[in-house]
C-alpha positions as CSV (number, residue, x, y, z in Angstrom):
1,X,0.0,0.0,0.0
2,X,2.9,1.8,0.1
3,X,3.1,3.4,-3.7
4,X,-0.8,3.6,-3.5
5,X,-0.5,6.2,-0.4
6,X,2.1,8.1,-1.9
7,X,-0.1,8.5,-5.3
8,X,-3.2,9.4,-3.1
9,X,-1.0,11.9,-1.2
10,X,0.6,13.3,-4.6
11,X,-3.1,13.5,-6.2
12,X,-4.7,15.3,-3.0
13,X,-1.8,17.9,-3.1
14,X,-2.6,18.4,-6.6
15,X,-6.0,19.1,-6.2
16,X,-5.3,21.5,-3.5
17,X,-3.4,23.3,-5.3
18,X,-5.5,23.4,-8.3
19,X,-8.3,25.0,-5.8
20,X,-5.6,27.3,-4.6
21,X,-5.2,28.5,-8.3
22,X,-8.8,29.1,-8.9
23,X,-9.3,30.7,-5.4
24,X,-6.5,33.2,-6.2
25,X,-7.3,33.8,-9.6
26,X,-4.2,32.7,-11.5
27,X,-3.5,32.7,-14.9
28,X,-6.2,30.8,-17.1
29,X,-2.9,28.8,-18.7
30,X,-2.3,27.8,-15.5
31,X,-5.4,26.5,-14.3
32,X,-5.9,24.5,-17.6
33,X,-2.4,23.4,-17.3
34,X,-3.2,22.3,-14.3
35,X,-6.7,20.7,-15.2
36,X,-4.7,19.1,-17.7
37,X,-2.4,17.1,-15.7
38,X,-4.6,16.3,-13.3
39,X,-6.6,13.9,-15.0
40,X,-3.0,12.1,-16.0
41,X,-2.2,12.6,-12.1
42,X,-6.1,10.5,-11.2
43,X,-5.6,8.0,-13.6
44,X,-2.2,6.9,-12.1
45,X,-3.5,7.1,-9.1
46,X,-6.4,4.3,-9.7
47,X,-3.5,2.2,-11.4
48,X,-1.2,2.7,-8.4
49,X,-4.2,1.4,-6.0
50,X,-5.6,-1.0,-8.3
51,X,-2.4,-3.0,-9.1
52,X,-1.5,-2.7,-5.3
53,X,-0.5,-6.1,-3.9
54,X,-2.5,-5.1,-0.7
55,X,-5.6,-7.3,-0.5
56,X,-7.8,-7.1,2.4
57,X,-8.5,-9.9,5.1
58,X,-11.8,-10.0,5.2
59,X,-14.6,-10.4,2.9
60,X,-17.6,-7.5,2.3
61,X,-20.1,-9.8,3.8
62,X,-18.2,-9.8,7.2
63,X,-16.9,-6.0,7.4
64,X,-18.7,-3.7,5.5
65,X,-16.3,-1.3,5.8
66,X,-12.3,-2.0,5.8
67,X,-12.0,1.3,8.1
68,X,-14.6,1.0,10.1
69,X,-16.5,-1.8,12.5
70,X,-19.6,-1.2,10.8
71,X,-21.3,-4.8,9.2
72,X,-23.8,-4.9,6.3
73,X,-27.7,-5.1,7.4
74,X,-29.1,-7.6,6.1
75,X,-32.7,-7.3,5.0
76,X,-35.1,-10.3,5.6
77,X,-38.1,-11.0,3.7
């Protein structure tokens, strides 16, 4: 999980400061520049976490959330 954290980390920074641009109106070049990458920046980060050789230890049917101690309801008819 190690290279997927770093690409989450480097794709949140970049977002950030893509806000930052807007909210301080910098150049449009920028901005689009910036728009630009970022989609590059996204799509390497699903790769990074996709091809990660993390795979959780427990099954969606018995934690419903990997962060969280939350299980599934389970409707019954």
């Amino acid at each position: 999980m190690k290279k997927a954290s770093f690409a989450i980390y480097i794709t949140t920074l970049f977002v950030v400061v893509y806000c930052l641009f807007i909210i301080f109106e910098m150049p449009y070049s920028f901005i689009m520049a910036t728009f630009l990458v970022l989609h590059i920046i996204v799509i390497w980060m699903i790769y990074a976490i996709l091809k990660s050789k993390d795979e959780p230890k427990v099954t969606f049917d018995e934690k419903f959330y990997l962060d969280a101690s939350f299980k599934p309801t389970i409707l019954k008819k």
